[in-house]
PAZA-759459 format. One line per field, with one value per residue: y, x, z of N, C-alpha, C in turn. Coordinates in steps of 0.2 Angstrom, whole numbers, always signed. Atoms other than C-alpha are relative to their C-alpha. Layout:
residues N
n_Y = [Y	...] $
n_X = [X	...] $
n_Z = [Z	...] $
ca_Y = [Y	...] $
ca_X = [X	...] $
ca_Z = [Z	...] $
c_Y = [Y	...] $
c_X = [X	...] $
c_Z = [Z	...] $
end
This chain:
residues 234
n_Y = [-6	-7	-5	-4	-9	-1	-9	-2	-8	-6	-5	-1	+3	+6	+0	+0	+5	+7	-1	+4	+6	+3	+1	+3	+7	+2	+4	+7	-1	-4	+5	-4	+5	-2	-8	-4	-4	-6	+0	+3	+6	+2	+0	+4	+5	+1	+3	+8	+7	+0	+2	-3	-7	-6	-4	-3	-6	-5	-4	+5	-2	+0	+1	-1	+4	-4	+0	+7	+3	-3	+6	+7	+2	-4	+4	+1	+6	+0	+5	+0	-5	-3	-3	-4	+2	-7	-1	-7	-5	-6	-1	-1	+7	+3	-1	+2	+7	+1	-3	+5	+8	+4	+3	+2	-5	+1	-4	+5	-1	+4	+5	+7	+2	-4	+0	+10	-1	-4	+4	+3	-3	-2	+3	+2	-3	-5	-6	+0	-7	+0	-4	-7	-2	-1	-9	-7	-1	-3	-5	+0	+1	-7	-8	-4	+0	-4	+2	+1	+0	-2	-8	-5	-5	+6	+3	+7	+2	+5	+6	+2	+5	+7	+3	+4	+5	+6	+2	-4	+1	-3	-9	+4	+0	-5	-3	+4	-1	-6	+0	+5	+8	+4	+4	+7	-5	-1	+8	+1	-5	+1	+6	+4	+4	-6	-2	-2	-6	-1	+2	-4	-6	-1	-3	-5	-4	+2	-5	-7	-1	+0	+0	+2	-3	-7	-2	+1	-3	-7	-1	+2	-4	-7	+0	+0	+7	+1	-8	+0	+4	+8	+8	+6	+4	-2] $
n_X = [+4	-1	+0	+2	-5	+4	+5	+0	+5	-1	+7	+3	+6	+1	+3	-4	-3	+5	-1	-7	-1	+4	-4	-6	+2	+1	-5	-4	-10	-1	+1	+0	-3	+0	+6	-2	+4	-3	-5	-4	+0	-3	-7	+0	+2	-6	-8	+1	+3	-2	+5	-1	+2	+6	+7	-3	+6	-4	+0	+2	-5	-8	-4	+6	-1	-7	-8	-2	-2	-5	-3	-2	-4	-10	-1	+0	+2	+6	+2	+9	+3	+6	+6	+5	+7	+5	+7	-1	-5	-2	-9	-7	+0	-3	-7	-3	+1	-6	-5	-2	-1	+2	-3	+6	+5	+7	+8	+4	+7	+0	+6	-4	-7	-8	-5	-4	-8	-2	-6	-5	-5	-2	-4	-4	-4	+1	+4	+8	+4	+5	-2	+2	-2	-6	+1	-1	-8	-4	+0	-6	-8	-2	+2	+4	+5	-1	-5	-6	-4	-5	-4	+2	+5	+4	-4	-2	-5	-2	+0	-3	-5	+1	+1	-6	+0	+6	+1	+7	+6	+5	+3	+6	+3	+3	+3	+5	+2	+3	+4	+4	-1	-2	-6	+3	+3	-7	-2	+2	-1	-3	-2	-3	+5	+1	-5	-7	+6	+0	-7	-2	+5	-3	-7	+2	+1	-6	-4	+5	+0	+9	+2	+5	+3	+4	-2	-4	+6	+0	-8	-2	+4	-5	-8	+0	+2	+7	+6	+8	+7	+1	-2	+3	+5	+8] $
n_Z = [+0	+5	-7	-3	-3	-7	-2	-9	+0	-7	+1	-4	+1	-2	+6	+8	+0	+3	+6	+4	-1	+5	+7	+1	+0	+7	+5	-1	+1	-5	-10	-6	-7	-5	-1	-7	+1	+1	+1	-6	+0	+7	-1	-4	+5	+5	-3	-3	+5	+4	+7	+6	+2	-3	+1	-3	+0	+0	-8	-5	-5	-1	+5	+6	+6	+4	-6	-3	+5	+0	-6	+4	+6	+0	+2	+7	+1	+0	+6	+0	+4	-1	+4	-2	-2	-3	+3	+4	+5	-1	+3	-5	-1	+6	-3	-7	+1	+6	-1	-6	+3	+2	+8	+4	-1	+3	-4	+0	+4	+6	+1	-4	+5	-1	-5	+2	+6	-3	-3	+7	+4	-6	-1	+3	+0	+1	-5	+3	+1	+6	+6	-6	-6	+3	+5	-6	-3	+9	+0	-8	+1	+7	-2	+3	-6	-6	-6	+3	-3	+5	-5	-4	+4	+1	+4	-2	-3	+7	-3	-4	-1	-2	+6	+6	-3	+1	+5	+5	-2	-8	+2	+2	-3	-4	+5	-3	-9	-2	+7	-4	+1	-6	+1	+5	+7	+3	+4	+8	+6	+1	+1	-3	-4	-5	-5	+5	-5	-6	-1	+5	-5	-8	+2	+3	-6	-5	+4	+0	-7	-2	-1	+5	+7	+0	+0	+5	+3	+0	-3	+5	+4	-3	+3	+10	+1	-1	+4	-1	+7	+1	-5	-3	+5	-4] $
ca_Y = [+0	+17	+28	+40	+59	+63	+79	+87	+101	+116	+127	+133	+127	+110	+108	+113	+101	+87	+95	+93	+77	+71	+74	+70	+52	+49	+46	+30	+40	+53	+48	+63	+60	+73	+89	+105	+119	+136	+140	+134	+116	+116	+118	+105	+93	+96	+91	+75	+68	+75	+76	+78	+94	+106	+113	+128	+141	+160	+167	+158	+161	+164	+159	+164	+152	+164	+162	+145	+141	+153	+141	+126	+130	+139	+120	+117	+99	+98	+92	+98	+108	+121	+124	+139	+138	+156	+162	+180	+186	+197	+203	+204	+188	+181	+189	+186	+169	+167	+176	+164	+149	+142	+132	+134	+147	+142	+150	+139	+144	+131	+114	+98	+93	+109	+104	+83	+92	+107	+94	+82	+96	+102	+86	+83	+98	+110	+127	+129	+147	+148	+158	+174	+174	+171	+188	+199	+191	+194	+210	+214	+209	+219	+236	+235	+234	+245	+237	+236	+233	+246	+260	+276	+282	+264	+259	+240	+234	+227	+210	+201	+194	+178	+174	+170	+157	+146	+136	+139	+123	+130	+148	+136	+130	+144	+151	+137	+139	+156	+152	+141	+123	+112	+97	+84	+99	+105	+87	+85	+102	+99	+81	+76	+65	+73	+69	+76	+91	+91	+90	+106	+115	+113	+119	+132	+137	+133	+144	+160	+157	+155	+150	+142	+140	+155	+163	+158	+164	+180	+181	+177	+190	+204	+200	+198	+179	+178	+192	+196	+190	+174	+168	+158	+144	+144] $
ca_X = [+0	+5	+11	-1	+2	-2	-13	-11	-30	-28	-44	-51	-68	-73	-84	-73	-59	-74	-77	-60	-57	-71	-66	-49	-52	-61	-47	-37	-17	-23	-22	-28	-15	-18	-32	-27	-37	-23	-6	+2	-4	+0	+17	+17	+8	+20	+36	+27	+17	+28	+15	+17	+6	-4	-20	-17	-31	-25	-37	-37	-34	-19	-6	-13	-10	+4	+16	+15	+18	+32	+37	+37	+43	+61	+62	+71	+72	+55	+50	+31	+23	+10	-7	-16	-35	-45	-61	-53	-46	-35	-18	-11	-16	-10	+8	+11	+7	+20	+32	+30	+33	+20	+18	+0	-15	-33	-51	-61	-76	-66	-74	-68	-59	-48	-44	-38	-30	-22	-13	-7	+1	+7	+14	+21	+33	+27	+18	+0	-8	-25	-22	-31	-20	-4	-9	-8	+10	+15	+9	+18	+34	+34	+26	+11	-2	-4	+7	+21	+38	+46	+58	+54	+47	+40	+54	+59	+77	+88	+92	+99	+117	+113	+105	+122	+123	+109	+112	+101	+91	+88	+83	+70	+66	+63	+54	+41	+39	+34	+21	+14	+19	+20	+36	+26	+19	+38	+43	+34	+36	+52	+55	+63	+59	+51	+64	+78	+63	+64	+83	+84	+69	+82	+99	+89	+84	+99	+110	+97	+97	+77	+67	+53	+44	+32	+49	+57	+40	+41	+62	+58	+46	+59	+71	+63	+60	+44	+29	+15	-1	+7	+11	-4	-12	-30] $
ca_Z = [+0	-6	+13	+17	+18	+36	+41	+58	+58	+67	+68	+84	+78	+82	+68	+54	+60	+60	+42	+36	+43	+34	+19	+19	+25	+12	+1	+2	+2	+16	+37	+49	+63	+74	+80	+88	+91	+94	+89	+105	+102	+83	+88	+102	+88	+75	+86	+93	+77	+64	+49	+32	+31	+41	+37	+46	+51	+54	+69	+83	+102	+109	+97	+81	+63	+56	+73	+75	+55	+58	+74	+63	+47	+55	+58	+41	+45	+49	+33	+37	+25	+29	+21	+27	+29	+30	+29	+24	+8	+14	+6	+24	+28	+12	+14	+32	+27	+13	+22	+39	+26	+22	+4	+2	+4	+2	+8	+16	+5	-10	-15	-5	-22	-19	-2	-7	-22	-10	+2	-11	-21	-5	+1	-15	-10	-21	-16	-19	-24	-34	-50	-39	-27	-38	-48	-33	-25	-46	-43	-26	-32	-50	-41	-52	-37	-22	-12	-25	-21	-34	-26	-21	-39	-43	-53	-53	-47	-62	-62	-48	-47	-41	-58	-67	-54	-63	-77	-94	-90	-72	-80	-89	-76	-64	-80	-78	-58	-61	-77	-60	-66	-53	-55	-67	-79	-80	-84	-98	-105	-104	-108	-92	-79	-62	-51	-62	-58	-43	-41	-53	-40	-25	-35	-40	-21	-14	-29	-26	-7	-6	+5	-8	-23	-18	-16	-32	-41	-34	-34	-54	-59	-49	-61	-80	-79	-81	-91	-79	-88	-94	-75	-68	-76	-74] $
c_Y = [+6	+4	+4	+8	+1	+8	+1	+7	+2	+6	+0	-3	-6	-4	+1	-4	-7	+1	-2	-7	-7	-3	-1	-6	-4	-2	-1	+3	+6	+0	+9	-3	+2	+8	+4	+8	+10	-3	-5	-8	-2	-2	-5	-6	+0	-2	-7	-4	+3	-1	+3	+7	+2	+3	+5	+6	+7	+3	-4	+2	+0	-1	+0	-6	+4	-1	-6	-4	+5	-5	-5	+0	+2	-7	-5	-8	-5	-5	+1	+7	+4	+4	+4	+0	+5	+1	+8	+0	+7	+0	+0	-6	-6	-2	-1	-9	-4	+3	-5	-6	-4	+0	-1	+7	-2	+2	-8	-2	-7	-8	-5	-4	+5	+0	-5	+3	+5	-5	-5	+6	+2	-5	-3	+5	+6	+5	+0	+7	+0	+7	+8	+3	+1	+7	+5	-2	+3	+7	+5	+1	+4	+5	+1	+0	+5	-2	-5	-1	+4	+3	+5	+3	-6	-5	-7	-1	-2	-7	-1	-5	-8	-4	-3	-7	-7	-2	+2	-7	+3	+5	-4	-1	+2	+3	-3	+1	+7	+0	-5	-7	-3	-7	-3	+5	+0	-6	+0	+7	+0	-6	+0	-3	+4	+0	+3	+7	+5	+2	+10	+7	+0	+1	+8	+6	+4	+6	+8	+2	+0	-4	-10	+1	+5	+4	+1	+5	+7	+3	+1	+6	+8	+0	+0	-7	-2	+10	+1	+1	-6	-4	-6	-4	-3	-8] $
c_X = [+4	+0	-5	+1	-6	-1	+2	-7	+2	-6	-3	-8	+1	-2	-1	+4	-6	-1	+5	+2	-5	+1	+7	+0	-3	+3	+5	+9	-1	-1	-1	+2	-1	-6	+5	-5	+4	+8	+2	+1	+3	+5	+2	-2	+4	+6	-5	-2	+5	-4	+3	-1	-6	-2	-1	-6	+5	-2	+0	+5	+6	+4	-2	+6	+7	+6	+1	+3	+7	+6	+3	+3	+8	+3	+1	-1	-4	-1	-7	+0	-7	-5	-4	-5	-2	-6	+1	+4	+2	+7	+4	+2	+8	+9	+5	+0	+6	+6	+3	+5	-4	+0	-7	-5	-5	-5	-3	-6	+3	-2	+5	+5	+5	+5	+4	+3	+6	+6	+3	+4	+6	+5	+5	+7	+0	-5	-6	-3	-5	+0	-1	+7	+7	+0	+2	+7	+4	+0	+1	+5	+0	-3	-6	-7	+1	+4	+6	+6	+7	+4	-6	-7	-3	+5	+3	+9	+3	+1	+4	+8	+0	-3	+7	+1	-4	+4	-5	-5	-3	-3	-5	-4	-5	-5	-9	-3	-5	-8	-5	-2	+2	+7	-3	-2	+7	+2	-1	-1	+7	+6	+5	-3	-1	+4	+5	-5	+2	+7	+2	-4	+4	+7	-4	-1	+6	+7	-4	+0	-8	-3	-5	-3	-1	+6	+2	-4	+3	+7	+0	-6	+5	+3	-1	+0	-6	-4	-4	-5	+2	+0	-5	-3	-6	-1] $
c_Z = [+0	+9	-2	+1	+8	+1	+7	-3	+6	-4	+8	+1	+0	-5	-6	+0	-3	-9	-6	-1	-4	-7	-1	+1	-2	-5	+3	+0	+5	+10	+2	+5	+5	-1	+4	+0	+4	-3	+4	-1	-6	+1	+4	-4	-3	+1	-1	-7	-8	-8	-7	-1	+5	-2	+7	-1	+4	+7	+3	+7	+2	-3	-8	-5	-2	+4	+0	-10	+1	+3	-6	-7	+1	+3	-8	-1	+4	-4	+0	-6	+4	-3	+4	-3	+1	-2	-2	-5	+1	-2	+7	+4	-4	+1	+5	-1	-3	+6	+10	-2	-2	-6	-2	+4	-4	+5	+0	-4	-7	+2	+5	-5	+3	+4	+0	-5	+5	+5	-5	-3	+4	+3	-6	-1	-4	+4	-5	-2	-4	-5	+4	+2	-2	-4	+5	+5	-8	+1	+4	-2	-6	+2	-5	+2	+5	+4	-4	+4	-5	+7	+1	-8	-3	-4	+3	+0	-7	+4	+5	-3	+0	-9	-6	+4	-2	-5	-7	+2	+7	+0	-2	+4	+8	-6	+2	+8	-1	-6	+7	+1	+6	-4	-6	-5	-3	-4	-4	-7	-3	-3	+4	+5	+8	+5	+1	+0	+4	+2	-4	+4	+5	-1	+2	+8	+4	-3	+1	+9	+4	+4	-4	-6	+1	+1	-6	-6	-1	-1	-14	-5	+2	-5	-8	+0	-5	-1	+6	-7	-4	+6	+1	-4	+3	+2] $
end
């Protein structure tokens, strides 16, 4: 049998964990292994059960979603992924989110498919953002939103140094990353196999110094990588 991706829910609600859990043990490749219902506990779950991936809610008493994903992902070899879980669409959210570490953002309001596809793409190491949400970190990072990140007169940065450091397949492949291809897309865009992928996603971090995909993204549209309006794919 085929491991399991293990879930840890974190939701102060009782009633959304039972909802989750519902649906995720539904399908045969996902184990819920543990509930927590604040940060504090999150954090204390995540040492003890070590899960694949945290479904990770943002308000919630005493230690909120944003600190305790902060807690757990400055554990590089954790190895746990964090999915946040909101019922706001909020930019501050969003970003405080990305910027703690997590590898995924989704509203509660999306269907139960999006949340069994959300962990899976999740546990398969890459990051998750629905086309939406990708438009608006795209549009952060090149200054062509309110909450740009040009200079003073809006103007973008030239390219980054660290760019000569890649190879040309890795500029392909950072190309891909930011067009929103997940590892198995790339592959076959590029006729390779996805672990020869993945091995070229973690040069890429490691030579650039990043974090994350969701880093690479936005590290790839700073720089002239990548067009805004071709990145996300619907």
């Amino acid at each position: 049998m085929a491991t399991s991706i293990r879930v840890l829910l974190v939701d102060d609600h009782a009633l959304v964990r039972s909802g989750f859990r519902a649906i995720l043990e539904s399908e045969p490749d996902i184990a819920v292994v543990g509930e927590a219902a604040n940060g504090e506990e999150a954090v204390a779950q995540a040492a003890a059960l070590t899960p694949d991936i945290i479904c990770m809610d943002v308000q919630m008493p005493g230690m909120d979603g944003l600190e305790a994903t902060r807690q757990i992902t400055s554990d590089a070899a954790g190895g746990t992924g964090v999915l946040v879980l909101t019922t706001f669409d909020r930019d501050d959210y969003l970003f405080a989110a990305l910027e703690a570490g997590a590898a995924g953002f989704l509203l509660k309001n999306a269907s139960p498919e999006k949340l069994v596809e959300a962990v899976r793409v999740v546990a398969s190491g890459d990051a998750l953002l629905a086309p939406d949400v990708t438009r608006r970190v795209i549009a952060r990072a090149t200054g062509t939103g309110a909450r740009g990140v040009g200079g003073a007169n809006g103007e973008i940065p030239g390219p980054d140094a660290r760019l000569a450091e890649l190879t040309e397949r890795e500029r392909e492949v950072l190309t891909l990353l930011a067009r929103g291809l997940a590892n198995a897309e790339i592959a076959r865009e590029l006729w390779l196999g996805e672990a020869t992928v993945k091995t070229h996603v973690s040069k890429i971090l490691q030579k650039l110094g990043l974090r994350d995909r969701v880093h690479a993204v936005v590290f790839a549209y700073e720089n002239g990588c990548a067009v805004p309006g071709e990145s996300p794919t619907e």
